[in-house]
Backbone bond lengths (Angstrom), bond angles and torsions (degrees), N, CA, C in turn:
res aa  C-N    CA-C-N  psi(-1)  N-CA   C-N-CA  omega(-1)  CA-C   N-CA-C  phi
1 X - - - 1.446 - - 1.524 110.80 -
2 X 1.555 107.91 -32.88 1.972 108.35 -178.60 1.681 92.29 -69.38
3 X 1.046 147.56 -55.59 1.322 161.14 -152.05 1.718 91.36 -65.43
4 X 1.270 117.78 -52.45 1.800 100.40 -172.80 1.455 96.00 -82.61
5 X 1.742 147.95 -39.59 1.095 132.38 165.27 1.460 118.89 -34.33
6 X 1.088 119.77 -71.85 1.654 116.91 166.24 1.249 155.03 -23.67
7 X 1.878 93.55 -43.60 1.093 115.71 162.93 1.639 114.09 -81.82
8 X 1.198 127.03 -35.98 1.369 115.17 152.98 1.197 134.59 -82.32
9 X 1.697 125.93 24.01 1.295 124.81 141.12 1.305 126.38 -82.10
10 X 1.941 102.59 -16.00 1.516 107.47 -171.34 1.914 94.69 -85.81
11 X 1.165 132.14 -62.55 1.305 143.97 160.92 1.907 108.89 -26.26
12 X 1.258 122.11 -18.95 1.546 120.76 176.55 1.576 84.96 -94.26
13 X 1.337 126.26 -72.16 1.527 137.86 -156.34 1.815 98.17 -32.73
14 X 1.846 97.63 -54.82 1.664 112.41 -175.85 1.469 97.99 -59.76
15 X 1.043 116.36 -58.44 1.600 91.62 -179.42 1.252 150.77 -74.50
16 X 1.712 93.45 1.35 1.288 95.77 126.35 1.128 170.34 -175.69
17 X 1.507 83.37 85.66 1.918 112.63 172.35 0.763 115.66 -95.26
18 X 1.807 126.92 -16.14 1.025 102.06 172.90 1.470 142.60 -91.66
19 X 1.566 105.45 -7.66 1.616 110.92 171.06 1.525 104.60 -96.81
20 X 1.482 123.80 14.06 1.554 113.21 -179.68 1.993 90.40 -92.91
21 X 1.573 102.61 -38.05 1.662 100.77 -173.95 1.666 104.48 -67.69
22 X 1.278 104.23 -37.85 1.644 100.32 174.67 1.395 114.94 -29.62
23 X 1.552 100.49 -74.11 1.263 119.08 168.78 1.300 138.40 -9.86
24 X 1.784 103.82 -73.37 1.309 120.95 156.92 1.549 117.10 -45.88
25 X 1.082 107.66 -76.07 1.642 105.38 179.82 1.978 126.85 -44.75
26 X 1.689 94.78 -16.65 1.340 117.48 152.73 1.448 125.96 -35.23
27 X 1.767 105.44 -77.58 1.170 144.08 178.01 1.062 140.86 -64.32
28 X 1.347 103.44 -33.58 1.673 139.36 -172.65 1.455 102.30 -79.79
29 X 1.298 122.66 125.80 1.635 130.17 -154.75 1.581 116.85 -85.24
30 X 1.708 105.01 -30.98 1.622 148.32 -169.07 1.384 106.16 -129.78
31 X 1.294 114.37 113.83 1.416 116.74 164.92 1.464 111.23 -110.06
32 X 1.285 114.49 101.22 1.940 118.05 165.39 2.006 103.46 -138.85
33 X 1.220 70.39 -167.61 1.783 70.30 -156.25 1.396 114.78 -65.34
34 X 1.201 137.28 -0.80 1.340 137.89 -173.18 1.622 98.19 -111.85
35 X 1.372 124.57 -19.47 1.539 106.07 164.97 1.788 105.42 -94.05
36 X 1.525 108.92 -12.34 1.855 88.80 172.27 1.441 109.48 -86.27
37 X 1.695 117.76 -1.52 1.329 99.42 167.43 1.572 141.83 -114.27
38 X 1.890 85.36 0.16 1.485 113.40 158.55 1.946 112.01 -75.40
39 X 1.430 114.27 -28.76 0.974 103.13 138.38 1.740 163.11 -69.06
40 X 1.245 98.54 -40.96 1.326 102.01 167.38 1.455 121.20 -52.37
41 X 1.701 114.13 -53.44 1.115 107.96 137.48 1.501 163.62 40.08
42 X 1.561 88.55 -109.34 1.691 98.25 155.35 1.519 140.56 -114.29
43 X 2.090 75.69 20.93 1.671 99.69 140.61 1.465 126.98 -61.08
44 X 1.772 89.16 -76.04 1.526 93.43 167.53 1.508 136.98 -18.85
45 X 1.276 99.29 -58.44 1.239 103.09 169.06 1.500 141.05 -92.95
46 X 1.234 111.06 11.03 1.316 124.60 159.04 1.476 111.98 -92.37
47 X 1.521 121.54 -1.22 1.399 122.76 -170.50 1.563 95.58 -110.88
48 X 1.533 88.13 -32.26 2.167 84.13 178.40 2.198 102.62 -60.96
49 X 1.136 105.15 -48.37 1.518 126.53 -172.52 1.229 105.00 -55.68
50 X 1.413 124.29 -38.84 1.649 131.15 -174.46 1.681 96.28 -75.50
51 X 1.415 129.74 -56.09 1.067 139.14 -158.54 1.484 104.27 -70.05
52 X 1.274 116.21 -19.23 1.597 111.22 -156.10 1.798 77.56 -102.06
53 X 1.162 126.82 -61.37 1.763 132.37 175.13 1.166 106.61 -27.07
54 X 1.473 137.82 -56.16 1.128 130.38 167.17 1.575 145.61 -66.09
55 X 1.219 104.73 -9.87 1.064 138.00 -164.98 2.022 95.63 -107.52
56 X 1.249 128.46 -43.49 1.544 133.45 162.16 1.570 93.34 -52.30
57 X 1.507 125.29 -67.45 1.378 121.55 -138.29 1.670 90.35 -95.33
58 X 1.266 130.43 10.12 1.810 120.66 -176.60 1.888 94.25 -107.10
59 X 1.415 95.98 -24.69 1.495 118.28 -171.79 1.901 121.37 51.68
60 X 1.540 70.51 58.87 2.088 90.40 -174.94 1.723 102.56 -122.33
């Protein structure tokens, strides 16, 4: 049961990093490797921040 929780925290996190990196790479004027990894980044962590926000206000 910890093993399918997990895996759907990693599958919430991915979803969403991946339209926050979209985003960035959207916006972002220069794409080389230090802005896709200053992006990914503060993907990551806008996807950790989204996940944990929802997770306060679902109260799970």
């Amino acid at each position: 049961m910890k093993g399918r929780r997990t895996l759907l925290a990693v599958a919430e996190v991915a979803a969403w990093w991946v339209p926050t990196a979209a985003l960035w790479l959207v916006l972002v004027s220069t794409v080389d490797t230090l802005e896709l990894a200053v992006g990914a980044g503060a993907s990551a962590v806008a996807a950790l921040v989204a996940r944990g926000a929802r997770r306060a206000v679902s109260g799970r």
